[in-house]
C-alpha positions as CSV (number, residue, x, y, z in Angstrom):
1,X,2.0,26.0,36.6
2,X,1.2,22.4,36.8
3,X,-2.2,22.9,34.4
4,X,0.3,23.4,31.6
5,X,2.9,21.0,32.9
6,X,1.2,18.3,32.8
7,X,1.0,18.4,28.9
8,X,5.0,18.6,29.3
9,X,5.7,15.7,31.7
10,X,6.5,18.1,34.1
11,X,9.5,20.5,32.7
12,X,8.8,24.0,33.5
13,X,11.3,25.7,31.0
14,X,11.5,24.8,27.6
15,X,13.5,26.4,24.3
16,X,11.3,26.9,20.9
17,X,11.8,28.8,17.9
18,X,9.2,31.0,16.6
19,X,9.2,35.0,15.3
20,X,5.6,35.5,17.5
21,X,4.2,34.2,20.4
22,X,1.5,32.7,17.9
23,X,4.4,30.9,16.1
24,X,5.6,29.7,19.5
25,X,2.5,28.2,20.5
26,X,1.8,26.4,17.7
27,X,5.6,24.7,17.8
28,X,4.5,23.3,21.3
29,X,1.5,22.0,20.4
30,X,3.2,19.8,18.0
31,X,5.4,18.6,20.5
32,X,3.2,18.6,23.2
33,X,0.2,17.6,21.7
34,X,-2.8,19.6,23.4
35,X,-1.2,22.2,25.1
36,X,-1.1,24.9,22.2
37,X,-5.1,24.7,22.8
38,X,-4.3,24.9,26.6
39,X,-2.3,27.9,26.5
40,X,-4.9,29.6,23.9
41,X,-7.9,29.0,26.0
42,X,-7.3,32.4,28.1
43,X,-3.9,32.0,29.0
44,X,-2.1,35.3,29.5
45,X,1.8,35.6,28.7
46,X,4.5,37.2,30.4
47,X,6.7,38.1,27.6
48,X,9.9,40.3,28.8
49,X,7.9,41.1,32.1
50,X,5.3,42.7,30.5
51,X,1.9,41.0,30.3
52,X,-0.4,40.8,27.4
53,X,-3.5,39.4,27.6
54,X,-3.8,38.8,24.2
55,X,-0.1,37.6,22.9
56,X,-0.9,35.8,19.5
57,X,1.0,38.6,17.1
58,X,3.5,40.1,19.7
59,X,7.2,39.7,18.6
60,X,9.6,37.9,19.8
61,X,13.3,36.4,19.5
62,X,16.1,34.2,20.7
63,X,16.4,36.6,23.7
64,X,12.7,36.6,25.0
65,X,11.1,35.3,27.8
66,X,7.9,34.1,28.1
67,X,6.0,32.8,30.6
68,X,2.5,31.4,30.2
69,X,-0.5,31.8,33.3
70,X,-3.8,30.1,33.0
71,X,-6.3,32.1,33.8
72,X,-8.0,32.3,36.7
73,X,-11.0,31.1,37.7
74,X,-13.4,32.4,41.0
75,X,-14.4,35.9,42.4
């Protein structure tokens, strides 16, 4: 997804703590400055294969995977 790599000098997979996607988000924006607003601006999440349009308050742990899509833009 090179909209939100580009706020990560590339890298694709990264490890952060947080107990909810929220939480997660708002540890990458303060190490990648401007991509928590990226990923909050209509992104959809992938979390555990299972996609949630809204993933602010879902759960998570050590184990979960989450994957971030911008949204999409055309007809």
């Amino acid at each position: 997804m090179a909209e939100h790599r580009r706020f990560t000098g590339g890298e694709a997979v990264l490890e952060v703590n947080g107990a909810t996607v929220g939480a997660v988000i708002n540890e990458l924006e303060v190490r990648f400055p401007g991509l928590g607003a990226a990923l909050r601006a209509g992104s959809s999440a992938g979390i555990n294969g299972e996609i949630h349009a809204e993933p602010e308050f879902v759960a998570v742990n050590p184990e979960t995977t989450i994957y971030f899509v911008a949204p999409l833009a055309g007809g």
